[in-house]
C-alpha positions in Angstrom: -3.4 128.3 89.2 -3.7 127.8 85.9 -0.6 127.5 83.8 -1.0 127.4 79.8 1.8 127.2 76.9 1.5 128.2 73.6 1.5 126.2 71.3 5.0 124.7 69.4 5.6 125.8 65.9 4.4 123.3 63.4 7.7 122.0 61.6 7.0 120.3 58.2 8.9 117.7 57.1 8.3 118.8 53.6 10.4 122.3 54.2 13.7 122.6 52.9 16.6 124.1 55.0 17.3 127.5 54.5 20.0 128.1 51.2 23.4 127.9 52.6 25.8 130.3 50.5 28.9 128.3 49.7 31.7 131.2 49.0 33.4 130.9 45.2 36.5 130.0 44.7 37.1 133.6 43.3 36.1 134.8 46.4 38.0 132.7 48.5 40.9 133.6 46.3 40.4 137.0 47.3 40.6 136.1 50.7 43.8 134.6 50.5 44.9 137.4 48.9 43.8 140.0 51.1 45.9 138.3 54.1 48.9 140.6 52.3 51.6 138.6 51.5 52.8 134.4 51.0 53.6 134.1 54.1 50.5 135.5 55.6 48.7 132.8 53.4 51.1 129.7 54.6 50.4 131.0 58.3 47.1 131.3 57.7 47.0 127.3 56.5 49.0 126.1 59.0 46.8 127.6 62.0 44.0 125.7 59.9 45.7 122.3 59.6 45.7 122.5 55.4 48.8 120.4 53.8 49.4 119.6 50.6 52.1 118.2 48.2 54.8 120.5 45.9 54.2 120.9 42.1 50.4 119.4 42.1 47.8 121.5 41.0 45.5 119.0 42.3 46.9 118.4 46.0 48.4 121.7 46.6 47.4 123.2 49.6 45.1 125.8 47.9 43.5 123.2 46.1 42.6 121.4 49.0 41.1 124.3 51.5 39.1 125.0 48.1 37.6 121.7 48.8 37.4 121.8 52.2 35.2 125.4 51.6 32.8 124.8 48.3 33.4 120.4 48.6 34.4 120.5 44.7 37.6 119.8 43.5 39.8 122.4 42.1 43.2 122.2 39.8 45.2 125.1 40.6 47.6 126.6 38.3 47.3 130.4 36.7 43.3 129.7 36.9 41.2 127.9 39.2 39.4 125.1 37.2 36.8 123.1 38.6 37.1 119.5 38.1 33.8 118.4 38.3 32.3 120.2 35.3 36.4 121.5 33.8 35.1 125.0 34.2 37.6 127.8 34.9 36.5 129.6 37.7 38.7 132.0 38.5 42.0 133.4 37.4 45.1 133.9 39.6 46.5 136.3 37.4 45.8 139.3 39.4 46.3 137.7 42.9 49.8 138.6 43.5 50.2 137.2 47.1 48.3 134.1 46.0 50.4 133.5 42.9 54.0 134.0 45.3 53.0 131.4 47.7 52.6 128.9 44.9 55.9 129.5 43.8 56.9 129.4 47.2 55.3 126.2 48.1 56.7 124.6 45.2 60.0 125.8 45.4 60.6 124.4 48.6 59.7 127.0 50.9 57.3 126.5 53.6 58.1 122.4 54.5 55.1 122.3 57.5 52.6 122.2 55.0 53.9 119.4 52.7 52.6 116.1 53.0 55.7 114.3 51.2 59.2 115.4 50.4 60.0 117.3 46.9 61.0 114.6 44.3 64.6 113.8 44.3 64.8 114.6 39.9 63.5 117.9 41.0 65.6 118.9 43.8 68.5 119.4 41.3 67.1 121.5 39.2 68.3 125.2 40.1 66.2 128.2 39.9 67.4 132.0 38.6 65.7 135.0 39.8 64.1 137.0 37.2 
């Protein structure tokens, strides 16, 4: 008995991977908004491990799951810029669950996602409701 294969595809070195579609940060803004409310968003980082540290627009924990999804660095504030070029990228203004967990987070809510404690200048200062 007589057993033949067929023959392996040819692989060429020379071929690229296929394109890999790395999500915006608008769009990932839109996922954190569509989660419904601040703290669906600070459940939804602490199930995936993201930290970050009060009042920096750099190291905040959206800034740094923006990171860990497109690998560029973001500054987050009332737009999205992109540090490696200073392109804004996306605006928060219409985000309205994405916008409360910022205050939020940097009002001292949410402690199991910051990596140091608020600075002592700014924990007497005293916020009003508008």
């Amino acid at each position: 008995m007589t057993i033949t294969l067929d023959a392996a595809p040819q692989l060429s070195l020379i071929e690229s991977p296929p394109d890999i579609q790395v999500p915006t940060a608008g769009k990932l803004l839109d996922t954190l908004e569509a989660l419904g409310s601040s703290q669906a968003i600070a459940a939804f980082f602490l199930k995936e491990g993201v930290r970050g540290r009060r009042r920096s627009a750099r190291e905040c924990p959206i800034a740094k799951w923006l990171h860990i999804m497109t690998g560029k660095d973001h500054s987050v504030a009332s737009a999205i810029r992109d540090l490696s070029n200073n392109h804004l990228v996306a605006s928060c203004q219409n985000r309205y669950c994405v916008r409360a967990f910022m205050r939020d987070f940097d009002m001292g809510c949410y402690p199991q996602l910051a990596v140091s404690p608020a600075r002592s200048w700014y924990a007497k200062l005293t916020f009003t409701a508008i």
